[in-house]
C-alpha positions in Angstrom: 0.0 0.0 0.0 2.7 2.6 0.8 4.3 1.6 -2.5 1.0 2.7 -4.0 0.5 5.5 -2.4 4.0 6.8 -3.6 3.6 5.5 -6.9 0.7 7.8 -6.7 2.5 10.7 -5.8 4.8 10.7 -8.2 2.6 10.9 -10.8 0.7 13.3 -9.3 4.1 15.7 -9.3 4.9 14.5 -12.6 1.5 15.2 -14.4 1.6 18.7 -12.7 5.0 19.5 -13.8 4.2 18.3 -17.7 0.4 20.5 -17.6 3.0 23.7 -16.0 6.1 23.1 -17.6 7.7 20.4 -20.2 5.0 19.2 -22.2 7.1 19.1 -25.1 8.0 15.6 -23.2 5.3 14.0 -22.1 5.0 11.4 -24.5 8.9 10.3 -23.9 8.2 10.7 -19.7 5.0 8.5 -19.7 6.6 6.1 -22.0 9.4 5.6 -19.9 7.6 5.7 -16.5 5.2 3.0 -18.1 8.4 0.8 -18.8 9.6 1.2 -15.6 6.5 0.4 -13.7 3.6 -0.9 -15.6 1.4 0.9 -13.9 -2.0 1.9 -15.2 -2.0 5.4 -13.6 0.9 6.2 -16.2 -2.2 6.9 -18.7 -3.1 9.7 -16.6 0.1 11.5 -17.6 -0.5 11.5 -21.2 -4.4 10.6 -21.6 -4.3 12.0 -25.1 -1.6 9.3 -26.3 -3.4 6.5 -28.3 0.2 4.6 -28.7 0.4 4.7 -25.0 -2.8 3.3 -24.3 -1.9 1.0 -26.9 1.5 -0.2 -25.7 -0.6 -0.6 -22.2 -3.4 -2.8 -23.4 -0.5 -5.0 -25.2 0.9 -5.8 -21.5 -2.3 -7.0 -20.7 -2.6 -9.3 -23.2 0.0 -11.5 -22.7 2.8 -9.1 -23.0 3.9 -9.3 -19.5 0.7 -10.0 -17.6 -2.8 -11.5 -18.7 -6.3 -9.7 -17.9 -8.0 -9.1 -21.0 -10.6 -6.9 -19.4 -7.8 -3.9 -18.9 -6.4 -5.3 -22.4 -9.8 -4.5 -23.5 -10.4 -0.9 -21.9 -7.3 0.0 -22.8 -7.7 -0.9 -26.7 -10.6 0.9 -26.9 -9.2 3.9 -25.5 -6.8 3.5 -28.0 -9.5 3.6 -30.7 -11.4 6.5 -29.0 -8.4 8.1 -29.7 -7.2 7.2 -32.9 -10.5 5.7 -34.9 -8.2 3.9 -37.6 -6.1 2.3 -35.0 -5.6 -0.9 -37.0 -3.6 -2.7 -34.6 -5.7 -1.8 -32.2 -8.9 -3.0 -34.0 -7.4 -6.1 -34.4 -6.4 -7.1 -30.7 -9.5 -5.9 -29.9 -11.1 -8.0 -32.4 -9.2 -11.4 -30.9 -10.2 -10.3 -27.3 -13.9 -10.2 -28.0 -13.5 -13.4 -30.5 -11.9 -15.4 -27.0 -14.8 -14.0 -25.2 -17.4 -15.5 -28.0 -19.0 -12.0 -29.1 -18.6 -13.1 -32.5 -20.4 -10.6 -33.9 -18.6 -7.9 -32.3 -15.6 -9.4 -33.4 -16.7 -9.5 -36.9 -17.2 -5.9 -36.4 -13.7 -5.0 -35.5 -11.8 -7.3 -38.3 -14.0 -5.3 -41.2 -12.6 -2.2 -39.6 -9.2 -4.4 -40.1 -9.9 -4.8 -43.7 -11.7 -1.6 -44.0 -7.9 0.2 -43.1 -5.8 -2.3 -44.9 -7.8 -4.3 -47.1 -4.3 -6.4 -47.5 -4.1 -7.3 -43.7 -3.0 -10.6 -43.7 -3.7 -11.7 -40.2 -7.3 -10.2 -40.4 -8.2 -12.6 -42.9 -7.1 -15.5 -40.9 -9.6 -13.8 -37.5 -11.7 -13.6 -40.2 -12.2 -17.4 -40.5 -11.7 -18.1 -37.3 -14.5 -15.9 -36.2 -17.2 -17.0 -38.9 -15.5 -20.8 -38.4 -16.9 -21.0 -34.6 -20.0 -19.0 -35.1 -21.0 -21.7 -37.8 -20.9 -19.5 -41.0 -18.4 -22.3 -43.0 -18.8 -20.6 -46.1 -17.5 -17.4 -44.7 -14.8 -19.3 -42.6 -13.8 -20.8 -46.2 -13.5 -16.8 -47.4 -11.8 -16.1 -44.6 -8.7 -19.1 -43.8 -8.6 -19.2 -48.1 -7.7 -15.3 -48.5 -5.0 -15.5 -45.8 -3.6 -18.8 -47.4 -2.8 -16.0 -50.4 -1.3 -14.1 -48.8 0.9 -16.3 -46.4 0.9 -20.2 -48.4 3.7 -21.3 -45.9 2.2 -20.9 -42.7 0.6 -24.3 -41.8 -1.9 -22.7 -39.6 -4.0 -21.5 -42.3 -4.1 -24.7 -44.2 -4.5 -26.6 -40.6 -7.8 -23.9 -40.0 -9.1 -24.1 -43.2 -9.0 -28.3 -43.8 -10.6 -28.0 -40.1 -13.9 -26.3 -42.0 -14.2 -28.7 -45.0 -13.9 -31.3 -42.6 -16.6 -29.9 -40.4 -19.0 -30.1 -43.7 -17.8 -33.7 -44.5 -15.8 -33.2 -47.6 -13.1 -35.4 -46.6 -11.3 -35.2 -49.9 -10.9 -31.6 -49.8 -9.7 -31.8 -46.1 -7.0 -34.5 -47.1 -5.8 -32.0 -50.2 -5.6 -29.0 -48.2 -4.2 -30.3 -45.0 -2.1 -32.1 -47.2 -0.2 -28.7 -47.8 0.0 -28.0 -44.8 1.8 -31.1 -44.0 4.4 -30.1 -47.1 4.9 -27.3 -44.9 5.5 -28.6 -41.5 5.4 -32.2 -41.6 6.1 -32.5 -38.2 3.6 -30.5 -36.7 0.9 -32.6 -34.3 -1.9 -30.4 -35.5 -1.5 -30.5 -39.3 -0.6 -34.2 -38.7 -3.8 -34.7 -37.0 -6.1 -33.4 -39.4 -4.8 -35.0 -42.1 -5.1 -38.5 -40.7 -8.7 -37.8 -39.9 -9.7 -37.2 -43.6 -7.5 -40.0 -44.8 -9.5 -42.3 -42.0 -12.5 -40.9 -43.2 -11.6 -41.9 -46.8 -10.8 -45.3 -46.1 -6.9 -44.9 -46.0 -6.1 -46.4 -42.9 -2.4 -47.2 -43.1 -1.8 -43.2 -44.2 -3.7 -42.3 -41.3 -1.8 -44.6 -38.8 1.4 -42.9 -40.3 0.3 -39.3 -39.9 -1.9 -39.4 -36.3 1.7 -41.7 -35.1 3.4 -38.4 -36.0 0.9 -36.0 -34.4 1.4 -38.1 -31.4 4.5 -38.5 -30.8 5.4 -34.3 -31.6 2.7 -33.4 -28.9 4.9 -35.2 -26.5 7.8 -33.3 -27.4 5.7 -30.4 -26.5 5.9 -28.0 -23.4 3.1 -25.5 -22.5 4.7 -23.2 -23.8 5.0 -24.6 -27.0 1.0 -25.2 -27.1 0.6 -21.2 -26.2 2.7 -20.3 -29.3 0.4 -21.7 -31.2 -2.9 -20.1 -29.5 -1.9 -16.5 -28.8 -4.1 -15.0 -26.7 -5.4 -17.3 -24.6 -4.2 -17.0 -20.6 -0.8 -19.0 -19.8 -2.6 -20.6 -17.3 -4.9 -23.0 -19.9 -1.5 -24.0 -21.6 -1.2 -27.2 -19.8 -4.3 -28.3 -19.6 -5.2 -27.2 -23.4 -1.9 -29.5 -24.2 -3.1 -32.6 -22.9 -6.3 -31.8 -24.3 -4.7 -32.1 -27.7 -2.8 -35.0 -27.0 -6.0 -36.9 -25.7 -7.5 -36.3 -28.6 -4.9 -37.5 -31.4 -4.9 -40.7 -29.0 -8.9 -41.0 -29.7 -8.4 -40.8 -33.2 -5.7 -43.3 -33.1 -7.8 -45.9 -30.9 -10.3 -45.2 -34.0 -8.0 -47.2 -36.2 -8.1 -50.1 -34.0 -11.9 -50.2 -33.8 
C-alpha cells in the first residue's frame, strides 16, 4: 500500500509538472515511467496518447501480464483516440473473439480490412470468427484469402481443412491439410487433421502414419509450446489445453483399432 501510495504521488508531481512546464515531453516521460512500472496510472500522464494506451493494453494481453478486461479498456481507449487504430482493432477484435461476441468481433476485423484491405492476419480472424460462429462458407473466405497471402504458414491450411472437414468433404480436407503437411510435416496439429480425412476416406495405413506423428510431436511439446500456437489465450490454460490435444490425437488413433 505505501508503494502505491508513492507511486501515486509521483505521478501526481509529474502530471503537474508536464500541464505547468515540459510538455514538449510527455509522450517520452510516460513512456518511460510506463516501462519502468507498468502501472496503469501512467495513462493519466499522457491521456491523449493512443500509442500509450496501446503499448498498455498490449501488456495486458499477454505481454507481461494477462487480464483481458484492462487489455480491453485499454484498446478501446486507444480507438477513442485514434479511430483507424488498425492494430488496435485487431487485438480488440481477438479479445472479444476469446470472449465468444462473434459478432462484435466481426465488427472489428471489417474495420481491419476496412484500413488495410491487404491485412493478412485479419483474414485468418476472419475465418476463425465465422468458423466457430457456424458461417463455414464465410470461414472458407476467410482461412482461403490468408492462405494468399501467407501459403507457408501451416496454420491456415490446418484452419481451413478444419472447416471442410466440419461439412464432411473429406477429400478436400485431405488436399488441403495435405499442404500444410508439405509445410510442417512435423507439426501434431496439421498431422492430426490429415489422418482424420484420410480415416475418413478409407486410407487407414496413411492415417496410422500421420496421427503416429501427431502423437509423438505433442509429447515433445511444453506448454509453452501449445501457447505459441494459441496466442491470446491466458498462460494458465497451456497445460491443460496441451493434454487436451494429445488426448484427442490418442482418440483418433484408438479409431483405427476399432
Amino acid at each position: 500500500m505505501k508503494y502505491f501510495l508513492v507511486t501515486i504521488a509521483l505521478i501526481q508531481v509529474v502530471t503537474l509538472m508536464l500541464f505547468f512546464g515540459a510538455v514538449s515531453y510527455r509522450h517520452e516521460i510516460a513512456t518511460t515511467l510506463w516501462e519502468r512500472w507498468h502501472r496503469e496510472e501512467v495513462a493519466l500522464i499522457d491521456p491523449d496518447n493512443a500509442e500509450l494506451h496501446f503499448t498498455i493494453a498490449e501488456y495486458f494481453f499477454n505481454k507481461g501480464s494477462y487480464d483481458i478486461a484492462l487489455a480491453e479498456k485499454y484498446y478501446r481507449r486507444a480507438i477513442a483516440l485514434e479511430p483507424g487504430h488498425l492494430l488496435a482493432h485487431y487485438q480488440l477484435g481477438r479479445i472479444l473473439f476469446i470472449q465468444g461476441k462473434f459478432g462484435s468481433a466481426l465488427a472489428e476485423i471489417d474495420e481491419v480490412l476496412r484500413v488495410d484491405p491487404e491485412y493478412e492476419k485479419a483474414y485468418y480472424m476472419l475465418g476463425l470468427i465465422n468458423g466457430y460462429a457456424g458461417d463455414l462458407d464465410q470461414a472458407i473466405y476467410g482461412f482461403s484469402e490468408f492462405i494468399k497471402r501467407d501459403d507457408f504458414n501451416w496454420a491456415g491450411h490446418n484452419d481451413l481443412a478444419w472447416i471442410y472437414f466440419k461439412k464432411g468433404d473429406y477429400q478436400k480436407t485431405k488436399e488441403v491439410a495435405a499442404m500444410g503437411v508439405k509445410n510442417a510435416p512435423y507439426n501434431p496439429w496439421i498431422n492430426n487433421i490429415y489422418g482424420m480425412a484420410l480415416l475418413n476416406l478409407g486410407e487407414t495405413e496413411a492415417a496410422r502414419d500421420a496421427l503416429t506423428v501427431a502423437l509423438r510431436e505433442s509429447e515433445k511439446m511444453i506448454p509453452e509450446d501449445w501457447g505459441k500456437s494459441y496466442p491470446g489465450n491466458d498462460p494458465a490454460v497451456y497445460a491443460k489445453g496441451l493434454e487436451e490435444t494429445r488426448t484427442v490425437i490418442r482418440h483418433n488413433l484408438a479409431l483405427l483399432d476399432k
